[in-house]
N, C-alpha and C positions, 0 to 999 in steps of 0.2 A: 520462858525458862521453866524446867521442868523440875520439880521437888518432889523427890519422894516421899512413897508415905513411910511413916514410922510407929510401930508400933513396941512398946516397951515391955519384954516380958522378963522377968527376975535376971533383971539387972542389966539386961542385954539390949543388945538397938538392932533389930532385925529390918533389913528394908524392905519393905512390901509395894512393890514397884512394877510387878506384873499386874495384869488384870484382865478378865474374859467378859467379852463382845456374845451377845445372845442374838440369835435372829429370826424370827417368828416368822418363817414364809408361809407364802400359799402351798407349795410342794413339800416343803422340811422347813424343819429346824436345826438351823449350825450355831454349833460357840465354840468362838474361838479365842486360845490362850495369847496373849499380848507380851512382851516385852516392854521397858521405860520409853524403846524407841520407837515401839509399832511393828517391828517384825513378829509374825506368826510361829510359836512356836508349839503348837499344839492344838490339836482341832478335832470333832467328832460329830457328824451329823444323821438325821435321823429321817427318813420319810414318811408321808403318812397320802392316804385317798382323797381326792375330791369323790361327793357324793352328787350324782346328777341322775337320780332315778324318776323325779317331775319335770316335764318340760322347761326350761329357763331357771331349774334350778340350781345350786353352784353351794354345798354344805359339805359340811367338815365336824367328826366328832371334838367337841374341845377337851372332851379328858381321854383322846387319844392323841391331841395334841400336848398337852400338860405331859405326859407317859411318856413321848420324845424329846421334851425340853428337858424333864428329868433325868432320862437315860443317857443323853449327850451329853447334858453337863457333868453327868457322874466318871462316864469315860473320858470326857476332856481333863476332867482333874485327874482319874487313874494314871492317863496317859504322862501327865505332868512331871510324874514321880517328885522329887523333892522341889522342886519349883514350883508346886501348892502352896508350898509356907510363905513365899512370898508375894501369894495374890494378895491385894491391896482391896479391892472390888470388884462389883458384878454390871453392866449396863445393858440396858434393852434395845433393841430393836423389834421395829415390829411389822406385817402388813398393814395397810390401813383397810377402813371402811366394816369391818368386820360387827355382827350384831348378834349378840347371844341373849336370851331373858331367863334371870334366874330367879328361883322363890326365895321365900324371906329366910334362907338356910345356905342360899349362894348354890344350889344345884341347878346344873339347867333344866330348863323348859323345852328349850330347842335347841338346834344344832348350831352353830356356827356359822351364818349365814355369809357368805364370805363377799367379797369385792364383784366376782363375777356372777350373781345372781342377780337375772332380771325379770323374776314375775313382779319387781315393783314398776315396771316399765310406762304404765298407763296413769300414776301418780306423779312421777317426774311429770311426764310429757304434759301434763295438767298444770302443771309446778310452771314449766316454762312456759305455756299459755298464757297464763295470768300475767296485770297489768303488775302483780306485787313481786312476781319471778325474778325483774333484773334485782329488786330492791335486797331482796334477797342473798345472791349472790354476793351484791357489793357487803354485804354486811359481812358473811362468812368466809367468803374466797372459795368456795367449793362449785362448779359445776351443777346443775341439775341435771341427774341421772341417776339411775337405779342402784349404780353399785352405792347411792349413799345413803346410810344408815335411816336420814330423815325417812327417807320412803319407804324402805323395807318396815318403819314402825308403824306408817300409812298402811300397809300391806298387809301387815301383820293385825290390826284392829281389825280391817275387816274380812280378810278372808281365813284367820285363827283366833275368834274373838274371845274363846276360852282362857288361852293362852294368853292373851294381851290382858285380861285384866286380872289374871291370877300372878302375873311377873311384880315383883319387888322392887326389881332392878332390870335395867336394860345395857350391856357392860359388852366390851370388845374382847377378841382372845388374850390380850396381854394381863388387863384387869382382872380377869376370871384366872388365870395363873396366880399377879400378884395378890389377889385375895385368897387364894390355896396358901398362901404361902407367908403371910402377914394377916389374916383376916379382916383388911380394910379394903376400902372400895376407892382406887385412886387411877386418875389418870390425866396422863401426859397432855400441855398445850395443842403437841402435833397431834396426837389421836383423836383430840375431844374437834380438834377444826375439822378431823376427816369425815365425824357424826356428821358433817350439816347442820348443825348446833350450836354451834360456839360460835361469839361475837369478836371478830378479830379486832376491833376498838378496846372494847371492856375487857377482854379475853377474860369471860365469863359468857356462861349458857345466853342464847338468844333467847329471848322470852316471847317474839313473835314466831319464830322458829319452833319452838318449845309448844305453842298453840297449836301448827300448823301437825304434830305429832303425837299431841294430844297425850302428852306426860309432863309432870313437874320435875325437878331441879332433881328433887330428893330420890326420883328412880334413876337419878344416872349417876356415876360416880364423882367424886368429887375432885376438882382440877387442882394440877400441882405444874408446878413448871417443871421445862425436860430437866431442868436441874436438880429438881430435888429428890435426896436419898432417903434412904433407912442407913441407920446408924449403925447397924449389927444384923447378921442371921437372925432372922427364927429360929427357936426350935425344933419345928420343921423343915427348915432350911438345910440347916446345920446337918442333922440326922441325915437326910439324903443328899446332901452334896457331896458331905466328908471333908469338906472347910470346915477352918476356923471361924468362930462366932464372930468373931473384931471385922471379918471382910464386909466390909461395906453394899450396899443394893441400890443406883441408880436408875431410876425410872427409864432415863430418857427418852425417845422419841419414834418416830415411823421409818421405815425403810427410807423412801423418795430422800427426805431432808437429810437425812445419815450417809447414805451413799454419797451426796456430794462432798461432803466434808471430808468422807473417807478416802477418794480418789484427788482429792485438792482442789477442788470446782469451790474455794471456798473465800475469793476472793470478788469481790463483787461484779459481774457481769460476766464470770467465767461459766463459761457451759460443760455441764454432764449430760453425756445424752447414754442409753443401755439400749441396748435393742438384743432379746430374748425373742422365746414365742411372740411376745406382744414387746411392749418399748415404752421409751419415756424420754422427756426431754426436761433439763432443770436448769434454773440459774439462781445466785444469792442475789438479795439487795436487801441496804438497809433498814428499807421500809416495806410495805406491802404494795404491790404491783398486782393491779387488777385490768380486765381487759374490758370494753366497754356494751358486750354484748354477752361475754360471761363465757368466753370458752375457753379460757385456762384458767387454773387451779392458783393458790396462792397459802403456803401453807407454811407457821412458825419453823425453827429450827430450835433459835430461842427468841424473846421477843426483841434484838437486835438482829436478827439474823432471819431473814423471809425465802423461801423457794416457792419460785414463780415458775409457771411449765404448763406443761400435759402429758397425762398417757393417750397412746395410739393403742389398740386391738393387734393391730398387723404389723408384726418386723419381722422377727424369723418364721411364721408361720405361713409368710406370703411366699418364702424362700421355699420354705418346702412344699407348698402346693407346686408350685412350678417344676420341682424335681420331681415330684409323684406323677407330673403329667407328662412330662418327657422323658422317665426313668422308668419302663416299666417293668427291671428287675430289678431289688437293693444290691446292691457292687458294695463295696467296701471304696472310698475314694470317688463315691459319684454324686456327692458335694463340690469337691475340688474342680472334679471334671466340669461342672456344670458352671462353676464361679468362673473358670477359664472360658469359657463359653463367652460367659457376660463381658470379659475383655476381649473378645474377638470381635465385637461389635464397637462401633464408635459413639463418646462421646454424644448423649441427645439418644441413642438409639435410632438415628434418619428421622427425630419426628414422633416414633411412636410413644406414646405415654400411658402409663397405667396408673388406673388409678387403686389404691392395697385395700379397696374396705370390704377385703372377704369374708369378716366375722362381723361388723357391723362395723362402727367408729363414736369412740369415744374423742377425744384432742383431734381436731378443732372441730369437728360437725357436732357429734354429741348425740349422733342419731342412732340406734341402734338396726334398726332397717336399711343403713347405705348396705353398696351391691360396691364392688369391685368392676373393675372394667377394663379393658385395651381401647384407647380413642389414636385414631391415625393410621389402623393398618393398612397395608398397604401387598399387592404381587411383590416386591422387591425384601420384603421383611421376610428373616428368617429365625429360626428358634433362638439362635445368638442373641437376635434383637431384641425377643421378646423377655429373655433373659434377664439382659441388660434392664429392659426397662422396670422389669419389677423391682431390682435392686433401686434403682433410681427414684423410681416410685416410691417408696416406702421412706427414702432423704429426703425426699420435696415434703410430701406430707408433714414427716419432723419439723422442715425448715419451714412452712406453713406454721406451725405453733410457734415455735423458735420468733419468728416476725414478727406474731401478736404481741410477743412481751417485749422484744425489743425496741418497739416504739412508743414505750413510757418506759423507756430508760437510754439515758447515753452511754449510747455502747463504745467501751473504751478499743483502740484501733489495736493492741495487743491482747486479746480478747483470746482465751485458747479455748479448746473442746478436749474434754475428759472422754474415751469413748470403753464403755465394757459390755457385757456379754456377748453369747456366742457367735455373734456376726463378724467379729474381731478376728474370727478363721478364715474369711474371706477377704485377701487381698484387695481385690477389684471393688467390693462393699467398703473398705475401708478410703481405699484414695475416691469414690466417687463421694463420701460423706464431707472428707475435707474439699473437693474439689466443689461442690454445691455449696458448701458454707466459705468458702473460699480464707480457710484457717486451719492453723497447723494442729495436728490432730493428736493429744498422747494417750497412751493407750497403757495403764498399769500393770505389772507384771504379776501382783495380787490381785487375787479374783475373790477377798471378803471385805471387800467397802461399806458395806452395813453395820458389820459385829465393827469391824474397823474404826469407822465412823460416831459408833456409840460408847468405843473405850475412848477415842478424843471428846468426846461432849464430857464422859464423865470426868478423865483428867480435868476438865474446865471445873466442873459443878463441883469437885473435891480440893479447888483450889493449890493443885500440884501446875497448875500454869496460868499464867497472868490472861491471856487472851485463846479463844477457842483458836486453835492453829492447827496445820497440818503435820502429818507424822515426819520427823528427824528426816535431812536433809540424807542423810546416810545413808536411807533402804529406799528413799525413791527411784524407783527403777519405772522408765516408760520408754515402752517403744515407740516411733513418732511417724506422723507420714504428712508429708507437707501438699499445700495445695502445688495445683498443674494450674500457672496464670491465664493460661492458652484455651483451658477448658472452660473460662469466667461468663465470657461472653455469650456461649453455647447454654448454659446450666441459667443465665440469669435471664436469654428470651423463653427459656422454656419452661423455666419454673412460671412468669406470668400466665404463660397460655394454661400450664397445669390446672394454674389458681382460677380459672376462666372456666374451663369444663368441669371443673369441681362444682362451682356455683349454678352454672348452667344444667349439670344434673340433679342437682339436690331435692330439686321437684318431684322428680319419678322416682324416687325413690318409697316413698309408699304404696305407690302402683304395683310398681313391681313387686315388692314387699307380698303386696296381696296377690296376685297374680301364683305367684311362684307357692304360695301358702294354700291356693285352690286342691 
């Protein structure tokens, strides 16, 4: 049940019943205006650079990020016109993994080291070596890998030692905002799990964790749950928003956990899966779901509410390698072209299998050295095939992760799949995802389940409804694609043998790695 907010001003009962969704991407930042019922009605988004001028670098200015959360938000309210008076609040979304170090004045030191930076590459892999590695994991639900903060602060001590002991604080993009902005140093359950820090038990800082990065409690910010708000603007706020001071500011939480909620993946063993450049695969459950060798992720939503998953490197990035290599002029519609293609071909592709780790792989290897591959070609294969198999390719891998969690949990036999980003253009990528997962497949007609996602956690945390739930029954709008039972048998001998050459390669992978680096 949904309560609005109220706010009383001389004498009057104004309902403050709207509310804007914030989302702190790697490429932009969107916020977006809310209705009582989750329809979108005002939106404004801002872009900003990756910086990649050191090898394995991946940096972002954060007060040119701060610059576009400001200017978005200010035009999303312009655009408002009198439906600002009835914003209620503000909630976050954010990237994960992100690491800034600021002096005892909250300026940075450095840039924003984002999620895709791996000169901490040789830290992780050290991290996973070790006998204390699994232990590790099980404590935090994070992966051991570069994009997490623990390493980059390993990274950072010894190849910027200036830097690391001149930092105050060691703080994510969201915090560095909310402390612009409230001058406190706060953050979110889901952000502080995505440090590689935080004890999913205690949900409190790890203190062997803590050792292992060689900072105390007091340089990181201090944890609040995604629930909890600010009572009121700053004066800061205020002044550049052009809200009212009474709007409320919810912390909330990280992309990954928001987006499910925001697309309806919020019932438990319901799956979200996104496949962008790169991709993700997410489920809820009540408790934490960790995997026994540490390759998916496990990360609060609230501390009832757990997303269990992984990201993959490769989903639409594999799609476009394959069109760059068979398209050698840009057409307008040789996307399309090339997706029809991949239905020209059957089912299995005759056999051939690819495997997507073009840019390395995060979910489920974790290796950043895997190589991509074609295993099975054949005289009788033709670009159709090869087509086909990438699409295929890049589902199996998903449904690789997908498996890992599903087998510490009972998967309920009405289980559905949430499916979003721009793979959603392709036809043929859409029934081969249902047709592998062999479940019906829906697909949202909104395309901001983050900002989305964070004005439902906040209705939660402002107690305008009893249980976190998803948006009014009324704007749910999904297109659907149901599985092809015909294709079950085809997809489940072939996903085994997939999972067979994946293992069986995994080995040369460093080889090559070097070879190719000669």
């Amino acid at each position: 049940m949904l309560l609005p907010f109220v706010n009383v001003l001389e004498g009057e009962c104004m309902l403050k019943s709207y509310a804007l969704g914030i989302d702190i991407g790697t490429t932009s930042t969107k916020v977006v205006l809310f209705d009582e019922k989750g329809a979108a009605v005002a939106h404004h988004s801002k872009n900003y650079p990756l910086l990649a001028e050191i090898p394995g670098s991946a940096e972002q200015n954060p007060d040119e990020i701060y610059e576009a959360v400001i200017y978005s938000l200010r035009e999303t309210v312009r655009k408002s016109g009198d439906l600002a008076e009835k914003i209620g609040f503000i909630s976050f979304s954010t990237a994960m993994h992100s690491l800034i170090a600021v002096d005892a004045e909250g300026k940075p030191l450095t840039n924003s080291i984002t999620w895709a930076d791996t000169r901490s590459e040789s830290y992780a892999f050290a991290a996973r070596s070790s006998a204390e590695g699994l232990d590790l994991y099980k404590r935090t639900g994070v992966p051991l890998h570069p994009m997490t903060p623990l390493f980059k602060l390993q990274w950072l001590k010894n190849e910027q030692p200036d830097i690391f002991k001149n930092a105050a604080k060691f703080v994510g993009i969201k915090e560095y905002i909310l402390y612009r902005w409230f001058g406190e140093w706060a953050i979110d359950y889901a952000s502080a799990a995505a440090m590689g820090l935080w004890n999913m038990q205690t949900l409190d800082w790890d203190q062997e964790a803590l050792e292992m990065a060689d900072v105390t409690a007091e340089k990181l910010p201090e944890i609040k749950p995604t629930t909890f708000y600010w009572d009121s603007l700053s004066v800061t706020l205020e002044k550049l928003s052009g809200l009212d001071s009474s709007v409320k500011v919810v912390i909330g939480a990280t992309d990954g956990p928001l987006s499910n909620l925001g697309v309806g993946a919020i019932s438990p063993g319901d799956v979200a899966v996104t496949i962008g450049t790169s991709g993700a695969i997410r489920t809820i459950s009540k408790t934490p779901i960790l995997d026994a060798e540490g390759r998916t992720f496990c990360y609060p939503l609230t501390e009832k509410h757990w997303v269990s998953g992984g990201p993959v490197n490769n989903g639409g990035i594999a799609f476009q390698w394959v069109h760059d290599v068979f398209t050698e002029v840009e057409k307008e519609g040789s996307y399309e072209k090339l997706s029809k293609r991949a239905d020209a071909a059957p089912p299995g592709s005759d056999g051939l299998i690819f495997l997507p780790h073009l840019t390395g792989e995060r979910a489920p290897l974790w290796d950043a050295q895997a190589k991509g591959s074609f295993i099975g070609l054949t005289l009788r294969h033709k670009k159709d095939h090869m087509v086909r198999a990438v699409l295929e390719g890049t589902i199996f891998n998903l449904y690789q992760v997908y498996s890992l969690v599903k087998t510490q949990t009972q998967e309920k036999a009405d289980v559905k799949i949430f499916a979003t980003g721009g793979f959603t253009n392709s036809p043929a990528w859409k029934q081969i995802l249902a047709d592998v997962f062999q479940k019906e497949v829906n697909i949202p007609e909104h395309t901001e389940s983050s900002c989305l996602g964070a004005v439902q956690l906040g209705r939660f945390a402002l107690d305008e409804t009893d249980v976190l739930q998803e948006v009014s029954e009324e704007i749910k709008q999904y297109s659907t694609v149901m599985p092809n039972t015909e294709h079950a048998e085809t997809y489940g001998e072939l996903f085994t043998i997939y999972q067979n050459v994946s293992d069986a390669l995994a080995s040369q992978y460093k080889a090559i790695h070097e070879f190719q680096n000669k």
